[in-house]
Backbone atoms as SQL, in Angstrom:
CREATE TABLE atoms (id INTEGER PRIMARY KEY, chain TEXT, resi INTEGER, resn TEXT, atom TEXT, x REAL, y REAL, z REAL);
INSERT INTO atoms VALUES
  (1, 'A', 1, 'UNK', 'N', 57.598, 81.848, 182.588),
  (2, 'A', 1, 'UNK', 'CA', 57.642, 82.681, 181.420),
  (3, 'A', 1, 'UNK', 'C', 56.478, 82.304, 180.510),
  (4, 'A', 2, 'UNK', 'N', 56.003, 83.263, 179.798),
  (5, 'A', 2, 'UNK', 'CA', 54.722, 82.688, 179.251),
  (6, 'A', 2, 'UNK', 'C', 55.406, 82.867, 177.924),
  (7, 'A', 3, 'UNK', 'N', 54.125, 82.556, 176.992),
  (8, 'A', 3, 'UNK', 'CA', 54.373, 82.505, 175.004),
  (9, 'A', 3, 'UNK', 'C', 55.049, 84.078, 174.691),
  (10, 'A', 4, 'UNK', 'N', 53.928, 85.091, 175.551),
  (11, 'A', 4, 'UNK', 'CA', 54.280, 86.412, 174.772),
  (12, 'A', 4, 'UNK', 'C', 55.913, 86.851, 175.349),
  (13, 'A', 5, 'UNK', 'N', 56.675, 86.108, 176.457),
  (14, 'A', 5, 'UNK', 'CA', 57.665, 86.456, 177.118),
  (15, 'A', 5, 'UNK', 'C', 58.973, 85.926, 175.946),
  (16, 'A', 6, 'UNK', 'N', 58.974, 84.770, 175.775),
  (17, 'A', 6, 'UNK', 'CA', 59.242, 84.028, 174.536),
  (18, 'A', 6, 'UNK', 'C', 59.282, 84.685, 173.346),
  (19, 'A', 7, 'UNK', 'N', 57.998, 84.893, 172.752),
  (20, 'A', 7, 'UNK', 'CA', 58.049, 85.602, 171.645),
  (21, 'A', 7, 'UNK', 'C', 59.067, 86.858, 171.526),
  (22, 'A', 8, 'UNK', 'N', 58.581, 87.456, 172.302),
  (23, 'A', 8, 'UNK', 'CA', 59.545, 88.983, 172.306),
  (24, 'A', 8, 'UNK', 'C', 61.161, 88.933, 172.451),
  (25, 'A', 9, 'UNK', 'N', 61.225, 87.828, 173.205),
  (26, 'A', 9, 'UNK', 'CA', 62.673, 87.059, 173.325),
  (27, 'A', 9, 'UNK', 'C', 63.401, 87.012, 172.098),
  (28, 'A', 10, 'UNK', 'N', 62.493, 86.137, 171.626),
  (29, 'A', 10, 'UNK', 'CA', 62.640, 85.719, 170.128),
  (30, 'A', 10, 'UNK', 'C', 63.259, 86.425, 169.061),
  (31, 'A', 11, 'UNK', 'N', 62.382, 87.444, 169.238),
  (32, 'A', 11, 'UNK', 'CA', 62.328, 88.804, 168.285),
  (33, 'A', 11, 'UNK', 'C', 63.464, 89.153, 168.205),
  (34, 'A', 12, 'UNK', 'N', 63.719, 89.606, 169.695),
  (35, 'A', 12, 'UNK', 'CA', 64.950, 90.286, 170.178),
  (36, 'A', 12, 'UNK', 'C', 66.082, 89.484, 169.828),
  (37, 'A', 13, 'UNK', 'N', 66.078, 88.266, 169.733),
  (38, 'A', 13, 'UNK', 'CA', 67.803, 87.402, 170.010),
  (39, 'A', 13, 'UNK', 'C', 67.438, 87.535, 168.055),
  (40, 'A', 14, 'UNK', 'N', 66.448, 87.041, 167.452),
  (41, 'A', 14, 'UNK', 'CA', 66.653, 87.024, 165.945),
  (42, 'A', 14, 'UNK', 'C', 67.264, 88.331, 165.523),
  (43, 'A', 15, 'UNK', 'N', 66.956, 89.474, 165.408),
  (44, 'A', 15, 'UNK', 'CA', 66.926, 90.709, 165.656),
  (45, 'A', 15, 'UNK', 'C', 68.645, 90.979, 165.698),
  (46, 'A', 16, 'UNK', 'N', 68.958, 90.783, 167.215),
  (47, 'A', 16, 'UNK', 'CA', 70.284, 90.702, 166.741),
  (48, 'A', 16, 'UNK', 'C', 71.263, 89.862, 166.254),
  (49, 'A', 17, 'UNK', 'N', 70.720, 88.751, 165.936),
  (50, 'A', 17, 'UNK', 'CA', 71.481, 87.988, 165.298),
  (51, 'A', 17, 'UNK', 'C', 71.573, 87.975, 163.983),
  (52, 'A', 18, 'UNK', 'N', 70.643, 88.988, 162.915),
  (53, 'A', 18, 'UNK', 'CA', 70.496, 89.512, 161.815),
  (54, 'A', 18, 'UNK', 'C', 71.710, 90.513, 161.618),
  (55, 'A', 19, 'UNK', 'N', 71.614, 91.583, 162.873),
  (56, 'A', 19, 'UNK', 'CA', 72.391, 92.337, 162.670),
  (57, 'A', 19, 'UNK', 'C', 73.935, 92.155, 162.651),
  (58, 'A', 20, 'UNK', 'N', 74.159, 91.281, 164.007),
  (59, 'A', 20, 'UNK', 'CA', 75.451, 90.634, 163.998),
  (60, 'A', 20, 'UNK', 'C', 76.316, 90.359, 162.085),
  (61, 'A', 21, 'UNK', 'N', 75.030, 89.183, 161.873),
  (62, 'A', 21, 'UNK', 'CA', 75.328, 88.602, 160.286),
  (63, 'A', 21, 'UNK', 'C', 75.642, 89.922, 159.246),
  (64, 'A', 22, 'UNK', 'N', 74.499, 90.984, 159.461),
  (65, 'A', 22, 'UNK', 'CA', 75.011, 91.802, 158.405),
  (66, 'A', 22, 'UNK', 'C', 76.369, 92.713, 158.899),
  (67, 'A', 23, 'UNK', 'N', 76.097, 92.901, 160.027),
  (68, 'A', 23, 'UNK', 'CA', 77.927, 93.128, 160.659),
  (69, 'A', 23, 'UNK', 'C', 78.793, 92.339, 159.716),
  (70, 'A', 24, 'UNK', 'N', 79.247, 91.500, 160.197),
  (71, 'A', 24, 'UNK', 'CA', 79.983, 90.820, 159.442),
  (72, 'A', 24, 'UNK', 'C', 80.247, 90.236, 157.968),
  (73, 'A', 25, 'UNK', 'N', 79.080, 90.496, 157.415),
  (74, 'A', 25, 'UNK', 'CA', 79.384, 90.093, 156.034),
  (75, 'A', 25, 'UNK', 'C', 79.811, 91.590, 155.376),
  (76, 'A', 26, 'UNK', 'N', 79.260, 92.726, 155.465),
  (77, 'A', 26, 'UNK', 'CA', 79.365, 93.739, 155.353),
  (78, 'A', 26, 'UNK', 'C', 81.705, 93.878, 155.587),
  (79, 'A', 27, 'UNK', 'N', 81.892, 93.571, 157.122),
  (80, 'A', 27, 'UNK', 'CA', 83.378, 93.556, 157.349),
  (81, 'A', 27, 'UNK', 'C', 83.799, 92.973, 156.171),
  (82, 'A', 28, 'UNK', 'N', 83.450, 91.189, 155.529),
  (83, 'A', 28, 'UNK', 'CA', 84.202, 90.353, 155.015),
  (84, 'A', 28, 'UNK', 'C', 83.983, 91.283, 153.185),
  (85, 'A', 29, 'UNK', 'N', 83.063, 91.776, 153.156),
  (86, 'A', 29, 'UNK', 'CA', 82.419, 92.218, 151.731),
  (87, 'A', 29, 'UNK', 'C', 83.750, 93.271, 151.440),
  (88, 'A', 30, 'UNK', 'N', 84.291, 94.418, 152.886),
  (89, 'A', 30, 'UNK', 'CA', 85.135, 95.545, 152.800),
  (90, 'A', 30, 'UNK', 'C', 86.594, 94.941, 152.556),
  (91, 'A', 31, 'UNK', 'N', 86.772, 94.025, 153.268),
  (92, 'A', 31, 'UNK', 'CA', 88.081, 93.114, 153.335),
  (93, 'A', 31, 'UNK', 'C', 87.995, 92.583, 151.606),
  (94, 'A', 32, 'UNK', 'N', 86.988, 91.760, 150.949),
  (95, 'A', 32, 'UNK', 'CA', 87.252, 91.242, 149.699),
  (96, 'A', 32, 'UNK', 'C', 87.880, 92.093, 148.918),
  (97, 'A', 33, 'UNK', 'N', 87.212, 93.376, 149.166),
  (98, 'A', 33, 'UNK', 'CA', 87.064, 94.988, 148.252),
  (99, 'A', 33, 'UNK', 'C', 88.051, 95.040, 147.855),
  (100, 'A', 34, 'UNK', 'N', 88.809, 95.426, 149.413),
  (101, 'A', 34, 'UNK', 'CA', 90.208, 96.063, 149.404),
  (102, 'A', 34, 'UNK', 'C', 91.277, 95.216, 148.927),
  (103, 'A', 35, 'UNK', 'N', 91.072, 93.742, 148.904),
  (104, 'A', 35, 'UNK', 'CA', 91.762, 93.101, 148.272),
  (105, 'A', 35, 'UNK', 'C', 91.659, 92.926, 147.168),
  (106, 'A', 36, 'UNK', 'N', 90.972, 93.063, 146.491),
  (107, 'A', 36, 'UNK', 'CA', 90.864, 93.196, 144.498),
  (108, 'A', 36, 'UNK', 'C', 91.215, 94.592, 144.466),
  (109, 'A', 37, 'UNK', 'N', 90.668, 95.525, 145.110),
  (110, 'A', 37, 'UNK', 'CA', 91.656, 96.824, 144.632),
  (111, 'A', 37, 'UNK', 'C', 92.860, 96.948, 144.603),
  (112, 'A', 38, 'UNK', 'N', 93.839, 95.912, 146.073),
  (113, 'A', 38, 'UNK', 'CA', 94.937, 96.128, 145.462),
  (114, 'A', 38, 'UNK', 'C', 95.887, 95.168, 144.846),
  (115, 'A', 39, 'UNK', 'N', 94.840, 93.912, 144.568),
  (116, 'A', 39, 'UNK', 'CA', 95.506, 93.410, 143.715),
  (117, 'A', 39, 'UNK', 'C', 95.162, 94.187, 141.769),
  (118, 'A', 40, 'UNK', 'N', 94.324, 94.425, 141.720),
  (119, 'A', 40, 'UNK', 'CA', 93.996, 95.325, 140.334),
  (120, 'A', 40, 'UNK', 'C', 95.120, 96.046, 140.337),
  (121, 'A', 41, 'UNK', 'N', 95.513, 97.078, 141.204),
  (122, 'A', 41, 'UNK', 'CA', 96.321, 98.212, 141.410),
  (123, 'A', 41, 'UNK', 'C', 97.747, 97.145, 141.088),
  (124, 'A', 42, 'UNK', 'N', 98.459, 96.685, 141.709),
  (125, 'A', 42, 'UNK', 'CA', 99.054, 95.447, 141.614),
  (126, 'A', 42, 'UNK', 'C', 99.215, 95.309, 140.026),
  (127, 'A', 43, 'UNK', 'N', 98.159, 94.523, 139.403),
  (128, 'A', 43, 'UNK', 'CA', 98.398, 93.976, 137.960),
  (129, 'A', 43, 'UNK', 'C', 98.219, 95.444, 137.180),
  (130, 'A', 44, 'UNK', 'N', 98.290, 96.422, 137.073),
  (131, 'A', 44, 'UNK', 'CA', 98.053, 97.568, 136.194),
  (132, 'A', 44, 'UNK', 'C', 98.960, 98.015, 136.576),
  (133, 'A', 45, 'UNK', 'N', 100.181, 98.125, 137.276),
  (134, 'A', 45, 'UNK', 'CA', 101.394, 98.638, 137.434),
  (135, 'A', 45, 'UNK', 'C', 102.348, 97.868, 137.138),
  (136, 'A', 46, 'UNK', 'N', 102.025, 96.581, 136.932),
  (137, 'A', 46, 'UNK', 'CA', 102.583, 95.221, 136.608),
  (138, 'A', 46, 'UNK', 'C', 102.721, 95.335, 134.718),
  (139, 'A', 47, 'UNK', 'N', 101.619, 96.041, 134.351),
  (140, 'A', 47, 'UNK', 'CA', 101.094, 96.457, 133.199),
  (141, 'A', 47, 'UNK', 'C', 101.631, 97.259, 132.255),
  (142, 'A', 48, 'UNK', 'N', 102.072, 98.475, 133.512),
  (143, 'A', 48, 'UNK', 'CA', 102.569, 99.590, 132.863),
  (144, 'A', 48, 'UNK', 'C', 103.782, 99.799, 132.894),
  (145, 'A', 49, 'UNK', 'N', 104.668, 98.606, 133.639),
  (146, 'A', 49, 'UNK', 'CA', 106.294, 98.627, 133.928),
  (147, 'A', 49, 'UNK', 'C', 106.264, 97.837, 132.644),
  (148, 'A', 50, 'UNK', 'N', 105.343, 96.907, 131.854),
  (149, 'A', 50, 'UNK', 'CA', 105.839, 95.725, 130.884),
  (150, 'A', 50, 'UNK', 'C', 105.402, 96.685, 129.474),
  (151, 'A', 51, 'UNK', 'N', 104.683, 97.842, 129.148),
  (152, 'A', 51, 'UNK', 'CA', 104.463, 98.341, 128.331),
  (153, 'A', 51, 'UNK', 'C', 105.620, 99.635, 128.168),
  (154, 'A', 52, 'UNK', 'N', 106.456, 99.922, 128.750),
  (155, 'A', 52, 'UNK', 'CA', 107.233, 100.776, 129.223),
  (156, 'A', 52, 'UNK', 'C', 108.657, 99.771, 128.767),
  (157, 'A', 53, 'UNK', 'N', 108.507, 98.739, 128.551),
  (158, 'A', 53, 'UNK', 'CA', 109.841, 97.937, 128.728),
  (159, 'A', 53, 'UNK', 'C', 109.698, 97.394, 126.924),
  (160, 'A', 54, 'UNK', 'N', 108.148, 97.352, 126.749),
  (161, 'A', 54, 'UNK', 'CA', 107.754, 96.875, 125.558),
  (162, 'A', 54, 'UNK', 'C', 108.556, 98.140, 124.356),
  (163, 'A', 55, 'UNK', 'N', 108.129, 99.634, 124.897),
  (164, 'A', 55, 'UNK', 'CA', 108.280, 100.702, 124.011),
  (165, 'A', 55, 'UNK', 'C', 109.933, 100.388, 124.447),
  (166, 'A', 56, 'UNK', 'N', 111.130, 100.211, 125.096),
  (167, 'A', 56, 'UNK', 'CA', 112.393, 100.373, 125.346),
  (168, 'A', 56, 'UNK', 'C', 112.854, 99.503, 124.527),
  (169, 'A', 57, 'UNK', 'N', 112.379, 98.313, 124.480),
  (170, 'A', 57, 'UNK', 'CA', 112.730, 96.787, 123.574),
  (171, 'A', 57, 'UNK', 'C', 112.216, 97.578, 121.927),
  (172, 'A', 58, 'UNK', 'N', 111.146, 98.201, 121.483),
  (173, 'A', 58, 'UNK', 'CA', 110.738, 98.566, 120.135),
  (174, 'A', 58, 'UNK', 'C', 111.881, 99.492, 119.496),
  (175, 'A', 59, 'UNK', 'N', 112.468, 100.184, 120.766),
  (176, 'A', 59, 'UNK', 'CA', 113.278, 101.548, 120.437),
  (177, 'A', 59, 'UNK', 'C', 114.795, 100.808, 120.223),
  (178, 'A', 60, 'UNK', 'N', 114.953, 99.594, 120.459),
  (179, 'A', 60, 'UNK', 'CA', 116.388, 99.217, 120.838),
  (180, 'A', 60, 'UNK', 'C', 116.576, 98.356, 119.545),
  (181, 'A', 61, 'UNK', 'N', 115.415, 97.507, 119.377),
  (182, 'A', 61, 'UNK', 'CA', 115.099, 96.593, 117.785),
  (183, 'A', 61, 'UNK', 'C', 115.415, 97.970, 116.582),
  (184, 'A', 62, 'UNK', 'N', 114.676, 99.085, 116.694),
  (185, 'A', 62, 'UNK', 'CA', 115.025, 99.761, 115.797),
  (186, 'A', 62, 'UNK', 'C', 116.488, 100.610, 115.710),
  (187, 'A', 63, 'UNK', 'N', 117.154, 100.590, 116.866),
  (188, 'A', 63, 'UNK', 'CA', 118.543, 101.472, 116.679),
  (189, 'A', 63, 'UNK', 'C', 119.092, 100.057, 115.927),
  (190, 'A', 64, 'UNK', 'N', 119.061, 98.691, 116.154),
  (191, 'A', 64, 'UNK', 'CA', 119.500, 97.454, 116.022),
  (192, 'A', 64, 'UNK', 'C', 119.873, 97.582, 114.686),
  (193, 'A', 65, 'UNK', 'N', 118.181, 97.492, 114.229),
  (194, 'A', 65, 'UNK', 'CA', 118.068, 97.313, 112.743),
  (195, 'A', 65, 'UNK', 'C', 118.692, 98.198, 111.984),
  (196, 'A', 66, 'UNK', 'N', 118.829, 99.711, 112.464),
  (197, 'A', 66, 'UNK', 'CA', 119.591, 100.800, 111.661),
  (198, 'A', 66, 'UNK', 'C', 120.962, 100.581, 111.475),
  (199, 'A', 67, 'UNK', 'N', 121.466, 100.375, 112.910),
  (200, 'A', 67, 'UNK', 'CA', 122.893, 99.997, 112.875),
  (201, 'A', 67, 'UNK', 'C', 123.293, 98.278, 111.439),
  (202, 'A', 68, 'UNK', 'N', 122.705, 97.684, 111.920),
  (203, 'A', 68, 'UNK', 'CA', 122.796, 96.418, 111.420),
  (204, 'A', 68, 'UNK', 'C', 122.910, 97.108, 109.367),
  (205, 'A', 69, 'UNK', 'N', 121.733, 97.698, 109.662),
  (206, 'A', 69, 'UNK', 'CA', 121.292, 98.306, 107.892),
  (207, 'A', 69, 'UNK', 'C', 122.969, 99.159, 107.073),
  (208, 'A', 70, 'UNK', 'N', 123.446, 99.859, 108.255),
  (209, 'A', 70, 'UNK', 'CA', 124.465, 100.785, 108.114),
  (210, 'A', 70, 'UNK', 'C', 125.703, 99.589, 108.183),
  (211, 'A', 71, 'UNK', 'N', 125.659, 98.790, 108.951),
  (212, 'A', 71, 'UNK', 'CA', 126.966, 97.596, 108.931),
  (213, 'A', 71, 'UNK', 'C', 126.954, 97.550, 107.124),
  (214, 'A', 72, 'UNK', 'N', 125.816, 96.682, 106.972),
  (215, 'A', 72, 'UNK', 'CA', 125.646, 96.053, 105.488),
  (216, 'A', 72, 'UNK', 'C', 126.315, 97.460, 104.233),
  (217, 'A', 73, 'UNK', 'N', 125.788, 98.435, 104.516),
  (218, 'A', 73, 'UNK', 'CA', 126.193, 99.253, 103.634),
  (219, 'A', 73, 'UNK', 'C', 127.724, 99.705, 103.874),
  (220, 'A', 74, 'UNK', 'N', 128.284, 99.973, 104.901),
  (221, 'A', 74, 'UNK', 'CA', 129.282, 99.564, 104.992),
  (222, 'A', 74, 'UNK', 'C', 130.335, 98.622, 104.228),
  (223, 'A', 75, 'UNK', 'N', 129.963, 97.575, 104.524),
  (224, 'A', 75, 'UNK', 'CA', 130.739, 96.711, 103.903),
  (225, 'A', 75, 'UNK', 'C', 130.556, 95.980, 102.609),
  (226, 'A', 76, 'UNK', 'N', 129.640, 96.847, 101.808),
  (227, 'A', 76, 'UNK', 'CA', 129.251, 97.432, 100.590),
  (228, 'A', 76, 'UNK', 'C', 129.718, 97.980, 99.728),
  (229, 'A', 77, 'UNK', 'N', 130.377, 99.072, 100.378),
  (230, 'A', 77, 'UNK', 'CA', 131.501, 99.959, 100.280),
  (231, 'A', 77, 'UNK', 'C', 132.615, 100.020, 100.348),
  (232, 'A', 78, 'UNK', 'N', 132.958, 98.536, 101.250),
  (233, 'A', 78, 'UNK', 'CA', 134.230, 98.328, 101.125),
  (234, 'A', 78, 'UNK', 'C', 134.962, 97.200, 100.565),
  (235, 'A', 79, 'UNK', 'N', 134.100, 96.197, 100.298),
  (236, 'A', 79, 'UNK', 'CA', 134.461, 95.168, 99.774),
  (237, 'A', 79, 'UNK', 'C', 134.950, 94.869, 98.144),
  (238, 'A', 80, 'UNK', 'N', 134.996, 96.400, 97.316),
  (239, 'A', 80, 'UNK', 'CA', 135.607, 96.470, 96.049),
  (240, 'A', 80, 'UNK', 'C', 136.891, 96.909, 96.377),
  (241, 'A', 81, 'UNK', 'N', 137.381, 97.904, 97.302),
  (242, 'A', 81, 'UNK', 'CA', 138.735, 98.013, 98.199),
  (243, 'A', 81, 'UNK', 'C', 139.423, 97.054, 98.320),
  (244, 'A', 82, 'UNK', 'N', 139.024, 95.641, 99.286),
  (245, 'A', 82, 'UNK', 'CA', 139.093, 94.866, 99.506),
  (246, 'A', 82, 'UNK', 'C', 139.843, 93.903, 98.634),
  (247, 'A', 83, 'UNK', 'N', 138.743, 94.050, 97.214),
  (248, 'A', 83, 'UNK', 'CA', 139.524, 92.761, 96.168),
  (249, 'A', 83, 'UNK', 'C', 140.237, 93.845, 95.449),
  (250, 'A', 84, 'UNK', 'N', 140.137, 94.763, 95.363),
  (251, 'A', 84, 'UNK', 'CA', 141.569, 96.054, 94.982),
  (252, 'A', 84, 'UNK', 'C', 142.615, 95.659, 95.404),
  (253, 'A', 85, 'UNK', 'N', 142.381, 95.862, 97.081),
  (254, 'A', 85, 'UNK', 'CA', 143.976, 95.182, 97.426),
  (255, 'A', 85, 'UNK', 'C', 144.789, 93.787, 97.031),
  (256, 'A', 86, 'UNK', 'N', 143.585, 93.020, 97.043),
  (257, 'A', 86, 'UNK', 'CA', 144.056, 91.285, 97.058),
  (258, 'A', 86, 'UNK', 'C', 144.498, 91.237, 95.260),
  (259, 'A', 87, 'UNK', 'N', 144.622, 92.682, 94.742),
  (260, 'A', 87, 'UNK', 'CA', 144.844, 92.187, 93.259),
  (261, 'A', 87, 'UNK', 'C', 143.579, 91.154, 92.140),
  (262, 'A', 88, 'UNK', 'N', 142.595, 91.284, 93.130),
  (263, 'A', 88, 'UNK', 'CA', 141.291, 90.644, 92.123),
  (264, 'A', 88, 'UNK', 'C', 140.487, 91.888, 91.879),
  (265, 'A', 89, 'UNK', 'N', 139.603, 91.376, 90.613),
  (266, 'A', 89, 'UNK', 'CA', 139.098, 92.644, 90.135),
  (267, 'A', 89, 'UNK', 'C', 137.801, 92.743, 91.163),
  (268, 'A', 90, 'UNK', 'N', 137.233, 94.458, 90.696),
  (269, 'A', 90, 'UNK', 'CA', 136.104, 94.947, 91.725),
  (270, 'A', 90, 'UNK', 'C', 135.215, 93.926, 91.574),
  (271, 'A', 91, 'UNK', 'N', 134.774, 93.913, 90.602),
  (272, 'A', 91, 'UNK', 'CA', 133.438, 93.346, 90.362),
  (273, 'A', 91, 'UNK', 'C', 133.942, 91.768, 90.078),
  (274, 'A', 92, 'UNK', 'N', 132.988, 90.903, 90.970),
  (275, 'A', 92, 'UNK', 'CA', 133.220, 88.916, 90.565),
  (276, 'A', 92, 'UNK', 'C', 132.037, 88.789, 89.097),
  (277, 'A', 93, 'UNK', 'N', 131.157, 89.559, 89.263),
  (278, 'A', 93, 'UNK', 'CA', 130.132, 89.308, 88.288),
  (279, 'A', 93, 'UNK', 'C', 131.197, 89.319, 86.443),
  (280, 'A', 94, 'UNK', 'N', 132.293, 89.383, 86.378),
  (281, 'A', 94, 'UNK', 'CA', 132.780, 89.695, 85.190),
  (282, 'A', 94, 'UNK', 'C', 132.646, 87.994, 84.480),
  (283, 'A', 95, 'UNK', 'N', 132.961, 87.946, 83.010),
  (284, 'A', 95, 'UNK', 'CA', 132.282, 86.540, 82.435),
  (285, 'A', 95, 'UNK', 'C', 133.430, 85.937, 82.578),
  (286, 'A', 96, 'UNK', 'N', 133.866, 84.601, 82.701),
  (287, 'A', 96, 'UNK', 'CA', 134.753, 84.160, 83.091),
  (288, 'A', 96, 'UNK', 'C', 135.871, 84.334, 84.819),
  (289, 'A', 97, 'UNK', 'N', 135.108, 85.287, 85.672),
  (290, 'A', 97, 'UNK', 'CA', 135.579, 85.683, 86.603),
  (291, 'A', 97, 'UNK', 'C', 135.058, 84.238, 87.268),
  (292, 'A', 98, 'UNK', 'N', 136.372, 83.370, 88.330),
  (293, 'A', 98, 'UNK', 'CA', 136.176, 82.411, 89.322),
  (294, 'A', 98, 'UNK', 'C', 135.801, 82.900, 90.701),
  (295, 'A', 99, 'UNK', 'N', 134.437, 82.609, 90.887),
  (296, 'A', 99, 'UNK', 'CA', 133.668, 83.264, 92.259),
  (297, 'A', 99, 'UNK', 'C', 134.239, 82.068, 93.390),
  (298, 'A', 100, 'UNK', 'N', 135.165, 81.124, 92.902),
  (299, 'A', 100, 'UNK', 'CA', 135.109, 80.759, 94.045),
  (300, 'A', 100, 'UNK', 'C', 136.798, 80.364, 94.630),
  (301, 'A', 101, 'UNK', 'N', 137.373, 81.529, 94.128),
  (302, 'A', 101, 'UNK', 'CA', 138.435, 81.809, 94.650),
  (303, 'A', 101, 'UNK', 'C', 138.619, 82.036, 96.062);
């Protein structure tokens, strides 16, 4: 075999062994891809079930607070009833009234 038999050899085995490499990095580059896409896809549905749960929890704090607001007034309303019945007067604020009956 002479130099120029070699050479061309050369060429040829580098040649495809370039291509091989970009074969494959190209495969591993599609494989990374698809795996951040579906992990992205993944955390943004992860995202939108916890913002969805966020607005259900905002809506539930506020029936909370209404109800809670309506308890208080409630028993606002009833707590001069209350010392009505027990024979003490409505109001404790009176001067000489014992608040800690």
């Amino acid at each position: 075999m002479n130099v120029l038999g070699i050479l061309g050899w050369s060429v040829i085995a580098a040649t495809f062994a370039w291509g091989l490499t970009l074969r494959h990095a190209g495969a591993t580059m599609a494989a990374l891809r698809a795996d951040a896409e579906r992990e992205i896809a993944h955390w943004a549905a992860l995202a939108a079930r916890e913002r969805t749960r966020a607005m259900q929890l905002e809506r539930e704090l506020e029936r909370w607070s209404d109800g809670c607001r309506q308890g208080r007034e409630d028993v606002a309303s009833i707590v001069p009833m209350l010392l009505a019945a027990q024979g003490r007067p409505a109001c404790l604020c009176q001067p000489g009234a014992d608040i800690a009956q």
